[in-house]
N, C-alpha and C positions, 0 to 999 in steps of 0.2 A: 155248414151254415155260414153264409153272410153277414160282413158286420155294416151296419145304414148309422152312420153318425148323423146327427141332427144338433147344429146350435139353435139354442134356444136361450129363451129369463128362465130364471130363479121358476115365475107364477106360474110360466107353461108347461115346466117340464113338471110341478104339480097336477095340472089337470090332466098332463099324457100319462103320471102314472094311474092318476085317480081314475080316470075314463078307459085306459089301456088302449087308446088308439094315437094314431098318426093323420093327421090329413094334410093331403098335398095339393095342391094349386100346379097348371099345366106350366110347362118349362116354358110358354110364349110369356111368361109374365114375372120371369126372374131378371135382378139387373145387373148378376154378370154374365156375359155374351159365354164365357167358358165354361157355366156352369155345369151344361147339360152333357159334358167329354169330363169324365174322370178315371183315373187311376184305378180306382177297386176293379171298377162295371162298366167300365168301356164308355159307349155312346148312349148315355140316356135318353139324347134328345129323340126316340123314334117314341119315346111316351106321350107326345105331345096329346 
């Protein structure tokens, strides 16, 4: 298994456990240009 970190507040990481889910927004809409090449999982950017 895979580990997905996620920063988040204090309020959201309540409803993520409250609700048990995650939602994501497409990588055209992040505002570091690096976001989408990481370490763990390579090139995320082909989720777009």
């Amino acid at each position: 298994m895979k580990t997905l970190y996620h920063y988040t507040t204090v309020e959201t990481l309540l409803l993520i456990l409250n609700y048990k889910t995650l939602r994501f927004k497409s990588l055209l809409y992040v505002d570091d240009p690096l976001e989408p090449s990481t370490s763990d999982f390579g090139n995320l950017g082909g989720f777009k």
